[in-house]
PANU-726332 format. One record per residue (C-alpha): residue in one letter; x, y, z; residue number from 1. Coordinates in steps of 0.05 Angstrom, whole numbers, plus 5000, padded with zeros to 4 digits. Layout:
# PANU-726332
<rec A <X Y Z> NUM>
...
//
This chain:
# PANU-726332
<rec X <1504 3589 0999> 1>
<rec X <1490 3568 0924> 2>
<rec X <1417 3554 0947> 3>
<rec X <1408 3628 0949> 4>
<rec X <1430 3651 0885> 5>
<rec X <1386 3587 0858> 6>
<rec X <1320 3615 0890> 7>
<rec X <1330 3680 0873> 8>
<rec X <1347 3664 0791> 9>
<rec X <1273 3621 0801> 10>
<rec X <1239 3679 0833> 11>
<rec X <1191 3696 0787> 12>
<rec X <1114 3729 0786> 13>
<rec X <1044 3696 0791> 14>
<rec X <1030 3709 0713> 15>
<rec X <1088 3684 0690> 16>
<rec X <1097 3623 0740> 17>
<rec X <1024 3592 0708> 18>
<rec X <1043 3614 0642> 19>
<rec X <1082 3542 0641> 20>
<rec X <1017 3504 0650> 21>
<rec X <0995 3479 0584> 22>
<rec X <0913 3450 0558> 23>
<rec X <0916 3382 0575> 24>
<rec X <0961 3382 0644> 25>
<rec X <0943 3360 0717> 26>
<rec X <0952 3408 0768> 27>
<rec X <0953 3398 0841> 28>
<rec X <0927 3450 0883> 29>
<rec X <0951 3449 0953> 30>
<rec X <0893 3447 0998> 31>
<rec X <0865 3463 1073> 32>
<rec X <0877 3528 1097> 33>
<rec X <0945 3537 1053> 34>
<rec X <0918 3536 0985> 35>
<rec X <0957 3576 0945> 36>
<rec X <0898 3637 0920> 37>
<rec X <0953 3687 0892> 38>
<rec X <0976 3622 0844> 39>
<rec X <0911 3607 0834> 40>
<rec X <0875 3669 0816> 41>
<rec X <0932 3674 0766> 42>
<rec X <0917 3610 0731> 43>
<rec X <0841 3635 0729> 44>
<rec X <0863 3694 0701> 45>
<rec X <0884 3646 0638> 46>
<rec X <0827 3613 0622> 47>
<rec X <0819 3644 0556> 48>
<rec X <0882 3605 0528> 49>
<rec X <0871 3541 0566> 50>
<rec X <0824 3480 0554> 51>
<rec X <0814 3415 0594> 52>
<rec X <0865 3432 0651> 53>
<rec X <0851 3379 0709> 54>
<rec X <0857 3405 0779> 55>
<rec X <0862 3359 0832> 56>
<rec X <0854 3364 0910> 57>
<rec X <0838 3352 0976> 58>
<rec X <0777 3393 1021> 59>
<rec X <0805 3461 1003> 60>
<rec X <0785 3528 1052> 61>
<rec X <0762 3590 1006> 62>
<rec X <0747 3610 0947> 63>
<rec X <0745 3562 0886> 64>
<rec X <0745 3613 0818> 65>
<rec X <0762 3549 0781> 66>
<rec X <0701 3528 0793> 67>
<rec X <0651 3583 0756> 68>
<rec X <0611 3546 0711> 69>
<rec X <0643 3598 0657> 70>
<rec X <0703 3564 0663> 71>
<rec X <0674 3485 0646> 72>
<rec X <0704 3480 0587> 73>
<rec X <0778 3500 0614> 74>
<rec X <0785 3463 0687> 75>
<rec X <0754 3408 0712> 76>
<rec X <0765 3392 0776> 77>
<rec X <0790 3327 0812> 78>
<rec X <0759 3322 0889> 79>
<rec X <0787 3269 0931> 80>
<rec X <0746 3313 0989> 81>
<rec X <0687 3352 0971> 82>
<rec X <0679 3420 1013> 83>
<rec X <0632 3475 1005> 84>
<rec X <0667 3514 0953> 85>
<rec X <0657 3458 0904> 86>
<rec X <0601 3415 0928> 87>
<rec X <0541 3450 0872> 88>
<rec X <0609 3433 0823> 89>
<rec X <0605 3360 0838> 90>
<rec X <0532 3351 0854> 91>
<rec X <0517 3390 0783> 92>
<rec X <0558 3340 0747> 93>
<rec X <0609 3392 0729> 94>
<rec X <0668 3361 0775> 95>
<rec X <0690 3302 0804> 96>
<rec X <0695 3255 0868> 97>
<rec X <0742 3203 0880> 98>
<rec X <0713 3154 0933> 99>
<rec X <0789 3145 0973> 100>
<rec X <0817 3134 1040> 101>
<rec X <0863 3196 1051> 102>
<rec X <0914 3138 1072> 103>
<rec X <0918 3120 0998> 104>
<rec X <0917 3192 0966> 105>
<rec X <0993 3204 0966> 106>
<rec X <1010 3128 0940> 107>
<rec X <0972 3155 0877> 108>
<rec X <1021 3211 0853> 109>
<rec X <1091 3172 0890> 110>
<rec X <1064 3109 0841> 111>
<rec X <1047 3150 0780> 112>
<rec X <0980 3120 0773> 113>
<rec X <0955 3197 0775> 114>
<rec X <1008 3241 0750> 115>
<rec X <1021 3304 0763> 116>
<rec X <1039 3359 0707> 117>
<rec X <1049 3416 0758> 118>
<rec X <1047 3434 0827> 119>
<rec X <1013 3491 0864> 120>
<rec X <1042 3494 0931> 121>
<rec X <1042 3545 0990> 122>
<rec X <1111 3537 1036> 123>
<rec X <1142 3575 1091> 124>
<rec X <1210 3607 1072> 125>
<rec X <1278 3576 1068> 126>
<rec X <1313 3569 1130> 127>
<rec X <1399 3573 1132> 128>
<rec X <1399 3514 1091> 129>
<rec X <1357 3526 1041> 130>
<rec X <1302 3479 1061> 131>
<rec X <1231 3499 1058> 132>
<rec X <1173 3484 1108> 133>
<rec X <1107 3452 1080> 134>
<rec X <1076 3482 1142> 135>
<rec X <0996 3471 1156> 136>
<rec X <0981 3429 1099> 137>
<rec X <1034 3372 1095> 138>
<rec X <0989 3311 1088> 139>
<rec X <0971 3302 1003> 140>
<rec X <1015 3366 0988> 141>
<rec X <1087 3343 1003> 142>
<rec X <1065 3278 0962> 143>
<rec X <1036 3306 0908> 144>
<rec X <1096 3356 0905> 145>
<rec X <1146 3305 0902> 146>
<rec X <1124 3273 0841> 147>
<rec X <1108 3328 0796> 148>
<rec X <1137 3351 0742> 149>
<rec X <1137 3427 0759> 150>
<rec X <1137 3459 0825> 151>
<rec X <1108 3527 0835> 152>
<rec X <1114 3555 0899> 153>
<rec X <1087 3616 0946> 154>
<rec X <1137 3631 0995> 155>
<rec X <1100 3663 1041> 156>
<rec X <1129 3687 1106> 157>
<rec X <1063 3674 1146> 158>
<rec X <1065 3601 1126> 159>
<rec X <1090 3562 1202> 160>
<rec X <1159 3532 1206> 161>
<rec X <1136 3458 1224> 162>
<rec X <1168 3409 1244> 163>
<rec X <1168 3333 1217> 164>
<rec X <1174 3301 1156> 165>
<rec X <1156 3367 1128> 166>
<rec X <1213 3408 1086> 167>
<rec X <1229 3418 1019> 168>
<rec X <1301 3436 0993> 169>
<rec X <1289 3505 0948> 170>
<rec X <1333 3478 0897> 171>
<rec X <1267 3426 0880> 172>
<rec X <1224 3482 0871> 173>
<rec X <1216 3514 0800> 174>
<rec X <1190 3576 0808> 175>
<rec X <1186 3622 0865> 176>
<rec X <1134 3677 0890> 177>
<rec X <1149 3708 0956> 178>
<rec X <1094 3730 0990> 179>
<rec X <1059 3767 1051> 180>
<rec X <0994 3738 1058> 181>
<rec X <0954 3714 1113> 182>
<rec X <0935 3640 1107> 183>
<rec X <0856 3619 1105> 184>
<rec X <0827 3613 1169> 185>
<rec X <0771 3557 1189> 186>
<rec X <0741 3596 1269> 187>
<rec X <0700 3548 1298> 188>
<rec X <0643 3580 1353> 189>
<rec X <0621 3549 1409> 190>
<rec X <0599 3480 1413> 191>
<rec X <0519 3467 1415> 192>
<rec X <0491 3443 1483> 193>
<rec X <0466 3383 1441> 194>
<rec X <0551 3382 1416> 195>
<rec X <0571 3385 1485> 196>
<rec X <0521 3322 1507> 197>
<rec X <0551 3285 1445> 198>
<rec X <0622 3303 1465> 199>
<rec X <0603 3285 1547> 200>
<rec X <0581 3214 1522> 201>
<rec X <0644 3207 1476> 202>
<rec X <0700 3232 1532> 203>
<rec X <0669 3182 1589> 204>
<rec X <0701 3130 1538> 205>
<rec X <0767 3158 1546> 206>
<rec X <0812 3134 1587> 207>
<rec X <0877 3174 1616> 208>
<rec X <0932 3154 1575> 209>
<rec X <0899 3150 1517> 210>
<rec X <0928 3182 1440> 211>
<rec X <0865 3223 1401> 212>
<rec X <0849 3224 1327> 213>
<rec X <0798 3282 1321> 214>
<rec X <0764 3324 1277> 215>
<rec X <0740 3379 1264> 216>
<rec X <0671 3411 1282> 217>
<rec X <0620 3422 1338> 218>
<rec X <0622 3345 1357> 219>
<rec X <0706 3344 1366> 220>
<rec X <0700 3412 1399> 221>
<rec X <0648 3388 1447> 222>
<rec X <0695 3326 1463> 223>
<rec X <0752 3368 1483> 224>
<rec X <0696 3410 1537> 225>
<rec X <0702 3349 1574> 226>
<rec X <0771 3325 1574> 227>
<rec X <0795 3372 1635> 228>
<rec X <0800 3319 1687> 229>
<rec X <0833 3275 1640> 230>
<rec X <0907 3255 1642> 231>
<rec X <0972 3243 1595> 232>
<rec X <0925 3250 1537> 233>
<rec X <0967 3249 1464> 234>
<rec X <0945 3263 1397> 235>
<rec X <0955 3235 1331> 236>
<rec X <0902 3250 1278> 237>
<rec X <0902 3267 1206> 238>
<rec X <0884 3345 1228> 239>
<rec X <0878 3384 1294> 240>
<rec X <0849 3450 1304> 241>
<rec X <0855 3506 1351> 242>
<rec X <0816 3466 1413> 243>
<rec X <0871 3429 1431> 244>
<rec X <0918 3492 1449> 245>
<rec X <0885 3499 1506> 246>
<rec X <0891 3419 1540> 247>
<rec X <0965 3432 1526> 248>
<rec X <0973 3492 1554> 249>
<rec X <0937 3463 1616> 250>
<rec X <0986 3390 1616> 251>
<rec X <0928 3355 1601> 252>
<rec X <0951 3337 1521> 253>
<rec X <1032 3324 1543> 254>
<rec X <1036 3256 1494> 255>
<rec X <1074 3223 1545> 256>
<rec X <1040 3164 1550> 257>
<rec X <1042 3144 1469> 258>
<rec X <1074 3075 1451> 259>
<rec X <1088 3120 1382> 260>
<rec X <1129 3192 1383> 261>
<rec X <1121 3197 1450> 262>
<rec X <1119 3278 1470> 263>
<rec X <1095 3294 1400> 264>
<rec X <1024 3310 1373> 265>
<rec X <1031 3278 1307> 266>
<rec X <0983 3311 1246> 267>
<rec X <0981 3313 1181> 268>
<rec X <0947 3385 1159> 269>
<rec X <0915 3436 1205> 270>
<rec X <0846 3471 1196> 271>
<rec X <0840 3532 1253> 272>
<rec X <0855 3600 1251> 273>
<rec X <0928 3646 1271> 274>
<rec X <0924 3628 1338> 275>
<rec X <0933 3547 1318> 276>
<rec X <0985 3575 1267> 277>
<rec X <1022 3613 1321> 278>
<rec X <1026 3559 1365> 279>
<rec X <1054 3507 1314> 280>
<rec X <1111 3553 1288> 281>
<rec X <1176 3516 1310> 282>
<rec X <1145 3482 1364> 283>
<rec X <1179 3422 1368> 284>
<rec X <1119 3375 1406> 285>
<rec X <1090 3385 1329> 286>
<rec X <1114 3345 1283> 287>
<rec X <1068 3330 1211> 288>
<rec X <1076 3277 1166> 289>
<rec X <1041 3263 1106> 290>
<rec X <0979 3214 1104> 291>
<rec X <1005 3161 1078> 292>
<rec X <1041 3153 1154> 293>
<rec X <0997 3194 1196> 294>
<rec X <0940 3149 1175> 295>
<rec X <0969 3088 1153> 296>
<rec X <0924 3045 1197> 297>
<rec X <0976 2996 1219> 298>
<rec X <1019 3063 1249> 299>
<rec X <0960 3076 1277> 300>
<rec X <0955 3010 1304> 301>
<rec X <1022 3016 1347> 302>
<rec X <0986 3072 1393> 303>
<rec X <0966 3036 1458> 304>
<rec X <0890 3067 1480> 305>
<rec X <0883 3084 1417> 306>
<rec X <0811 3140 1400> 307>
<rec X <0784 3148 1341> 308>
<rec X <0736 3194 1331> 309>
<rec X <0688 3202 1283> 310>
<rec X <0619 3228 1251> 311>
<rec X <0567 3210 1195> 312>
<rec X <0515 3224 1160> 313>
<rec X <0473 3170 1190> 314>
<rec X <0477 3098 1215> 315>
<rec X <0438 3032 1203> 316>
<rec X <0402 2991 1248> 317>
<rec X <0452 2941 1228> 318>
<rec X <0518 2987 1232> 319>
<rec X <0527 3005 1165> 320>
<rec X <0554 3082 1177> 321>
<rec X <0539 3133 1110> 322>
<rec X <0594 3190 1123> 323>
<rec X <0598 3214 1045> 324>
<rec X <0532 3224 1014> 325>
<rec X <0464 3246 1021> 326>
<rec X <0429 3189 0988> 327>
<rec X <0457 3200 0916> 328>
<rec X <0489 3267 0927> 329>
<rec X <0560 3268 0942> 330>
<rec X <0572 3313 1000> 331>
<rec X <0642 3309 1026> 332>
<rec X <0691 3236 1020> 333>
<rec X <0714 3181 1051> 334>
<rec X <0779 3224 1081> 335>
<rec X <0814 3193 1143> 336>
<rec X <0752 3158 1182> 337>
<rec X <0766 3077 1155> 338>
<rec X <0841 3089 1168> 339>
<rec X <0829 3113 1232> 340>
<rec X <0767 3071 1256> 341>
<rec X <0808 3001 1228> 342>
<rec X <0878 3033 1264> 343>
<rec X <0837 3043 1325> 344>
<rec X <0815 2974 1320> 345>
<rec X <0873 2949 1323> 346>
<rec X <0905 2987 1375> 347>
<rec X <0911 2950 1438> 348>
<rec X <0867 2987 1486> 349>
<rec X <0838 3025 1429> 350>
<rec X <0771 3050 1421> 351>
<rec X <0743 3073 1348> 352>
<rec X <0680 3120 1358> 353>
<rec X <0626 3149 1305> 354>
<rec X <0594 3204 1339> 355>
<rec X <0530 3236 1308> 356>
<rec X <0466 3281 1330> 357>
<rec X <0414 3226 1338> 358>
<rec X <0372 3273 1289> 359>
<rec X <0362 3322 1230> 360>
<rec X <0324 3386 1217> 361>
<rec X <0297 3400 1276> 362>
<rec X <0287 3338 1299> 363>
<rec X <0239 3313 1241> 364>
<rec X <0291 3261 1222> 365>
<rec X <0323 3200 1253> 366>
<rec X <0396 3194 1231> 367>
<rec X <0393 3118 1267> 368>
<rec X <0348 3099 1209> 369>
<rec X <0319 3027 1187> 370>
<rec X <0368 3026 1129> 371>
<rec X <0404 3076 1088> 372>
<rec X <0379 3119 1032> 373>
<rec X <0381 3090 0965> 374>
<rec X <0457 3112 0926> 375>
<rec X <0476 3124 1002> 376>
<rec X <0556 3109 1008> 377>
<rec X <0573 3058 1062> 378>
<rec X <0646 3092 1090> 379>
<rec X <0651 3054 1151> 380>
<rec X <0615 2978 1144> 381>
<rec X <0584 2938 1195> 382>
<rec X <0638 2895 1210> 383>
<rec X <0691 2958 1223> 384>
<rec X <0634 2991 1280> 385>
<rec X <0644 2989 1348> 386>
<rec X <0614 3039 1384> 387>
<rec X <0561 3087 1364> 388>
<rec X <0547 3151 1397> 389>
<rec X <0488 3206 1399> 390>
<rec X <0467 3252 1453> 391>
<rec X <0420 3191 1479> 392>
<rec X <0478 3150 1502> 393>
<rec X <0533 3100 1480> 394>
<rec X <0518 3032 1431> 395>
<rec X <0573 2980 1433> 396>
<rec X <0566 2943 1371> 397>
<rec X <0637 2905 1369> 398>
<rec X <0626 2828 1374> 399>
<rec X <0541 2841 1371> 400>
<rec X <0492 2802 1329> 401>
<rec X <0444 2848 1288> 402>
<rec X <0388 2832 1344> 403>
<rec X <0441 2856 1398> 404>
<rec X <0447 2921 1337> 405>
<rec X <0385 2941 1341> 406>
<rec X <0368 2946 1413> 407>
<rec X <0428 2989 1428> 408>
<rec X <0415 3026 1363> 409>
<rec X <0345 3047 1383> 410>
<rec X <0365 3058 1456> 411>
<rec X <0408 3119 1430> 412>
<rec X <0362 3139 1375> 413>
<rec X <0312 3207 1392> 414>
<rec X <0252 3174 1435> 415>
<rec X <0197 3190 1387> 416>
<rec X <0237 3143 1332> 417>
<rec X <0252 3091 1377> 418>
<rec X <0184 3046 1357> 419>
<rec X <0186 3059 1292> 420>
<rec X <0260 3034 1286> 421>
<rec X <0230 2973 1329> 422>
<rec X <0171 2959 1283> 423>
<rec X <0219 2959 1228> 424>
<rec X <0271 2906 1254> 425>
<rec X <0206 2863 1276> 426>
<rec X <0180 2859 1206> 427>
<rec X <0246 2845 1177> 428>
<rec X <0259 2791 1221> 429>
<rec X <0314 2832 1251> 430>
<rec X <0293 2818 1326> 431>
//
């Protein structure tokens, strides 16, 4: 096996694996739950000797040391999803955001329109022939990997052996640090009563047979409380989470039904915690696939009873669906909701849901409002919507005129909105 005497001559430590990152370079950090922290803390640890390094993710779970407003004038950092570890970063002015569907993210480093210097990645061990797992986090990662220049890699034994378009050969990797470490967990409690009402409206629209694209969150989680008299349910989504374990445990998820991999839950990265990790180790109904296929919206397309779902920040009267921002502030990114609401759309069968509380701190906002904030981002656009959801009820806007818009609009608003919304579309003609 000349594999093996190649991995260990490349097996190197944390210190000296960065110490090939020069001022100047890109670096990809591989995100979700399997960013690499030993690799990173290690490049941190250089900041002294480096100026304007540009890091460049996805949503990434845990610490962020890059970050630290000491370091500004060595790393900047690239978002293509903004979490919580970096959202002061970009809403100071001190990082970035780049507006993208997560469909398109990959096409970016494969094209060399945003090269990448050097690679931070996080990948299961080599199996007997020599090949290498991207595990949890295959979506951006295995992408980004592929066209850099340098690729450092933990091999960590706790990363999942997944199955999929999802291995790398050792003999691509640079430099090698095996590893121990538990990966990042994302626990999610117990869905809200006002989740579970959300997710009671969203399930009546599913139909048995049907292939899921969720999220994840109190909404998705409160979703999958009412799926238990459901049948031949599959799933293929960007991301899954520990909530589904249970509907396939119970036959409920068996992906029978699906026009597209039929007996396999198709994902891209995973967000949960080591009981979701457990269950995806060598499981073959698992197979993940980077975005650029997972949520390619014409693959998406080819799933018969096709459901996306979906949140936002708040909706229009006229459909126009703000998932990004807070008026001006830049609060998380496009990620995989256009892909999946325009794949939906095109599914025959398929239904593509946004699902949202019909209100804001403590009820003393509408999130159905007259019109978007001013600098608010419009992710999904009137003309993609089809049906709206709140703990109020369902609004089927597909095929609707803007009068038809804001009837059903207010009709799942909170009650002590509803006039004012009403008032509003009066005086601007609306209805």
């Amino acid at each position: 096996m000349k594999w093996l005497q190649r991995y260990q001559e490349r097996i190197v430590s944390a210190e000296d694996a960065v110490g090939v990152i020069r001022s100047g370079d890109r670096v990809y950090v591989g995100g979700g739950c399997a960013m690499p922290h030993s690799l990173v803390k290690a490049l941190v640890q250089r900041s002294d000797e480096l100026e304007d390094v540009e890091i460049t993710h996805i949503l990434t779970i845990g610490e962020a040391p890059y970050a630290d407003p000491k370091h500004e004038k060595s790393f900047r950092v690239r978002n293509f999803f903004i979490g919580g570890n970096l959202r002061k970063a970009v809403q100071d002015g001190r990082a970035d955001y780049v507006p993208i569907f997560l469909a398109e993210i990959p096409r970016l480093f494969l094209s060399g329109d945003l090269p990448i210097d050097v690679a931070l990645i996080s990948v299961s061990p080599p199996d007997e022939h020599g090949f290498c797992s991207f595990g949890i986090e295959v979506g951006c990662t295995m992408p980004a990997a592929k066209s850099a220049k340098i690729i450092i890699a933990e091999i960590n034994d706790q990363m999942p052996r997944c199955h999929g378009d999802s291995f790398i050969h050792i003999n691509k990797i640079n430099y090698c640090l095996p590893i121990s470490t538990p990966l990042s967990q994302l626990s999610q409690g117990q869905p809200s009563n006002l989740q579970k009402k959300i997710g009671q409206n969203v399930a009546e629209l599913i139909e048995d047979g049907s292939t899921l694209q969720l999220g994840i969150g109190g909404i998705p989680d409160g979703v999958l409380f009412y799926l238990e008299d459901k049948k031949d349910l599959g799933i293929h989504s960007e991301m899954f989470s520990d909530g589904i374990i249970g509907l396939v445990e119970k036959g409920i998820v068996n992906n029978e039904r699906k026009t597209l991999h039929p007996g396999k839950i198709i994902a891209g990265f995973v967000l949960g915690t080591q009981k979701v990790y457990d269950f995806m180790d060598d499981n073959p109904i698992i197979e993940m696939h980077p975005t650029h296929y997972t949520n390619d919206p014409f693959i998406v397309s080819k799933n018969d009873k096709m459901v996306a779902i979906n949140s936002a920040i708040e909706v229009d009267l006229t459909g126009q669906v703000c998932a990004d921002s807070i008026g001006t502030k830049h609060y998380s990114g496009i990620g995989g909701q256009i892909d999946f609401i325009r794949g939906a759309a095109r599914s025959k069968g398929g239904k593509p849901i946004i699902a949202l509380p019909s209100t804001a701190r403590n009820d003393s906002l509408s999130r159905i409002v007259p019109m978007l904030k001013p600098g608010a981002g419009v992710v999904t656009s009137r003309g993609d919507v089809h049906y709206v959801v709140t703990e109020w009820g369902v609004a089927s806007l597909y095929g609707k005129s803007i009068r038809d818009r804001v009837y059903a609009l207010a009709k799942i608003a909170h009650p002590k909105f509803r006039e004012e919304l009403i008032a509003f579309a009066k005086e601007h003609h609306y209805i």
